[in-house]
N, C-alpha and C positions, 0 to 999 in steps of 0.2 A: 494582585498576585494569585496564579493557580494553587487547587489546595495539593498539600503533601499526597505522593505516592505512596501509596503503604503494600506494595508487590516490588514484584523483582527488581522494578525500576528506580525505587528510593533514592540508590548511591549518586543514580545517575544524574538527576537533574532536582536533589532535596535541595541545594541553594536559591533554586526559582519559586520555591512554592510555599504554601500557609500552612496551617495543620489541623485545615478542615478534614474531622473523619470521614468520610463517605463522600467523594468526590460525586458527583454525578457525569456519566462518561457516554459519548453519544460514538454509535460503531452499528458498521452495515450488517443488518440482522437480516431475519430475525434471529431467536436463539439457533444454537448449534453448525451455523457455519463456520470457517475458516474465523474470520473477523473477530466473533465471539472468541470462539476459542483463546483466540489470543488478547483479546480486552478481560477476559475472565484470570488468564495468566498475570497479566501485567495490574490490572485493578480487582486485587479479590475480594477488598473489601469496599468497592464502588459502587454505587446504583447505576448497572445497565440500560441505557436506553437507546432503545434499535431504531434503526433509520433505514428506509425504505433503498435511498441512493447514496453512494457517496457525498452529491453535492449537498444534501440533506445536512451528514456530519459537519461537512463545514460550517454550513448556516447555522446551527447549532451552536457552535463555538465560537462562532464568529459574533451571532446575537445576544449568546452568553446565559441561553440555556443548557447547556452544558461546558463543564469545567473543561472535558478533555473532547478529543476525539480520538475513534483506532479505526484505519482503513487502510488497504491493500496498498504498497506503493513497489514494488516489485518483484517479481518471481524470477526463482534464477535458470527456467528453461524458457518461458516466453517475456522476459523483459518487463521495464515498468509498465504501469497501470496508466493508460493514459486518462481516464475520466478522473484520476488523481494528480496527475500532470497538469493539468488543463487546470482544474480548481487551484493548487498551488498557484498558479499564475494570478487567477481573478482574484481569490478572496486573502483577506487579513488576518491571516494564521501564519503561525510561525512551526515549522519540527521542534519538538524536542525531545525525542527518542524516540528509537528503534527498537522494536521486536523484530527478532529471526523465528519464523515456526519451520518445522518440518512439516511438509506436505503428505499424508498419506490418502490414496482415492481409493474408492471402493464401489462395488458394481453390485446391483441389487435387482434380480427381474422378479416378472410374474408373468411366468408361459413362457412361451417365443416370443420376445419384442418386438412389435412395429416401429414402436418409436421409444427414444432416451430422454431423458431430464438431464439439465444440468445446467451450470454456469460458462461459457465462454470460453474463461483461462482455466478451467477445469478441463473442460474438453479436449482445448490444445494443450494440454499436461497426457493424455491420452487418448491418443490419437489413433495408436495402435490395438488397444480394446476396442476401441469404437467402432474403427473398420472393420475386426472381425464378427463385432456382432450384426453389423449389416443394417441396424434401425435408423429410422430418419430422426438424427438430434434438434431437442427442442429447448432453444435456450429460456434460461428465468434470471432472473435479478440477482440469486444468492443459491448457494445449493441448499440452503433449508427450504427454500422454494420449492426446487425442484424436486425433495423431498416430500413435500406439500402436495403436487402435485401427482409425484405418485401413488400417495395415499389414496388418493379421491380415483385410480385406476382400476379395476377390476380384473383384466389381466392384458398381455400382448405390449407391455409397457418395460422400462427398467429404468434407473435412477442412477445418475455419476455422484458421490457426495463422502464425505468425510465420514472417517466411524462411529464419530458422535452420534452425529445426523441418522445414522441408520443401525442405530444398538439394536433396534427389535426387531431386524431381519435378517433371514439369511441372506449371506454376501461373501465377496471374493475380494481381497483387500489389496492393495499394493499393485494397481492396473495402471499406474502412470508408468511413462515411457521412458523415464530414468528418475534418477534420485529427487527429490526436488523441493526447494525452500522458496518461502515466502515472506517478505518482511513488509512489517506493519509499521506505519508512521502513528506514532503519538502526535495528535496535536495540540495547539494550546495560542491563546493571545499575550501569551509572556512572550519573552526572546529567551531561547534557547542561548546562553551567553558562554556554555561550555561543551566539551566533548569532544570526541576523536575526529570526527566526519562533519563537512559540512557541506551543505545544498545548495546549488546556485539556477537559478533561471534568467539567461541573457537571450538578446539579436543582435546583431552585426549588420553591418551597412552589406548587401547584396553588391562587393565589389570583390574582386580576386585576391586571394589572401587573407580578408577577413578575420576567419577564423581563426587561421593559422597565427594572427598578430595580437587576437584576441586573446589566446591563449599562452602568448611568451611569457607573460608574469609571472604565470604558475611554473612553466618548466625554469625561467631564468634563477627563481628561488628553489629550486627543487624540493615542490610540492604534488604531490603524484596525486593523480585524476583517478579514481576507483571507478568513474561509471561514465558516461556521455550521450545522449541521446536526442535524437532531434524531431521535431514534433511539430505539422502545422500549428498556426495562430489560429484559422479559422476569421482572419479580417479580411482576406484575400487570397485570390490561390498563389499556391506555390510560394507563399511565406511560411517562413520558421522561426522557431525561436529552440534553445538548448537548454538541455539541463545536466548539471554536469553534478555529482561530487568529487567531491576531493577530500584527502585527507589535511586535520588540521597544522598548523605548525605557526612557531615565531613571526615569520613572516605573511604570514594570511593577511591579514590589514593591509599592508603597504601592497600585496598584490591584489588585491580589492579594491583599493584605491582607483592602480595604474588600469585594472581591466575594466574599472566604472567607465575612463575615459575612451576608451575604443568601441565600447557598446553602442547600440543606440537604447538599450536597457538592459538593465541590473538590476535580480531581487535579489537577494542575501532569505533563503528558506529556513536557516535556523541550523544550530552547530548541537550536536547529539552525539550518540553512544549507542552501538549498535549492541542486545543483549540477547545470548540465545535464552529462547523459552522452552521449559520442559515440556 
């Protein structure tokens, strides 16, 4: 069993776990990005330990060098995280709780910019600063990256990155292009056995209606689908597989059951509790 939560997350899922003090918790670093932020929130009294990639946190949790993981699994202006998509599918981890962060961006130069730093879904969070600064964006791995990176600038450079990340400079804060939240999967080699939401990764026979017959279980029990999202396999083109949540209810089982048999696969990702962080 994973060891006890001793942050926000306690309520949520303390019947899954031990009461080892100091979890050790593996999340896409390094310090001061998004990630952190929210592993810092949720495990305050954890040992942090940063990982280069996503697929990193997995194998970490999965090998069982680390208790936990905390990584991106969707933003609510550009959708899930698909290199989190993708690993839920491959590795042997289970959800079991959610963080909500609030997203704040903030824009940091030195001189006129040629070029920006920054991470991907940061970018496309603002998209609208970006254009008007006119500089050629330069993606990195994490915005404390790109942080990193504009340390080592001199000048003709600017930086996309959270206010953490950029306490010792001056900045302009709030440059994304609407409101915007982020939520973070806890993970864990327990099963997440309780909570509001739960995760599903299925495929469908590529015949007509599929889907639609895939998914009668849940509407004939009326269990409402929170999210839905379809994503190559990467075995072949033009294959997919879905990931849907749903919320949980009575009846979840018996329609898990019925949608096991119309798949051609079924993972069950783990039932959690969605918490906002301060």
């Amino acid at each position: 069993m994973p060891p006890l939560l001793d942050g926000v997350l306690a309520p949520v899922i303390a019947s899954e776990v031990s009461r080892l003090h100091k979890p050790a918790v593996a999340y896409l670093g390094p310090e001061h990005s998004f990630t952190w932020e929210a592993t810092v929130a949720m495990f305050p009294h954890g040992t942090h330990i940063p990982q280069r990639t996503i697929a990193d946190v997995f194998k970490a949790v999965e090998q069982g060098s680390a208790d936990y993981g905390v990584v991106p699994f969707i933003n609510s202006l550009e959708g899930p995280v698909g290199e989190t998509v993708d690993a839920l599918a491959m590795h042997q981890v289970e959800i079991a709780a959610m963080g909500e962060l609030r997203v704040v961006l903030c824009l940091a130069k030195k001189g006129t910019p040629r070029v920006v730093y920054t991470h991907p879904h940061a970018a496309a969070q603002a998209r609208k600063a970006l254009a008007a600064l006119g500089a050629e964006v330069v993606y990195t791995a994490s915005t404390s990256e790109a942080v990193r990176e504009f340390e080592r600038c001199d000048a003709g450079c600017a930086v996309l990155a959270s206010p953490k990340a950029l306490e010792r400079y001056e900045k302009v804060c709030g440059v994304e292009d609407r409101e915007s939240y982020t939520r973070f999967a806890v993970l864990s080699k327990g099963s997440g056995a309780a909570g509001s939401r739960a995760a599903l990764i299925f495929a469908v026979p590529n015949v007509a209606g599929a889907l639609y017959k895939a998914l009668a279980p849940l509407a004939e029990r009326g269990i409402n689908m929170t999210l839905i999202y379809s994503r190559p396999t990467k075995l072949s083109p033009w294959d997919y597989f879905f990931l849907a949540e749903v919320e949980t209810s009575p009846e979840l089982d018996n329609a898990l059951e019925e949608l096991r048999r119309r798949t051609t696969m079924l993972k069950v990702l783990g039932r959690y509790n969605v918490v906002a962080l301060p």
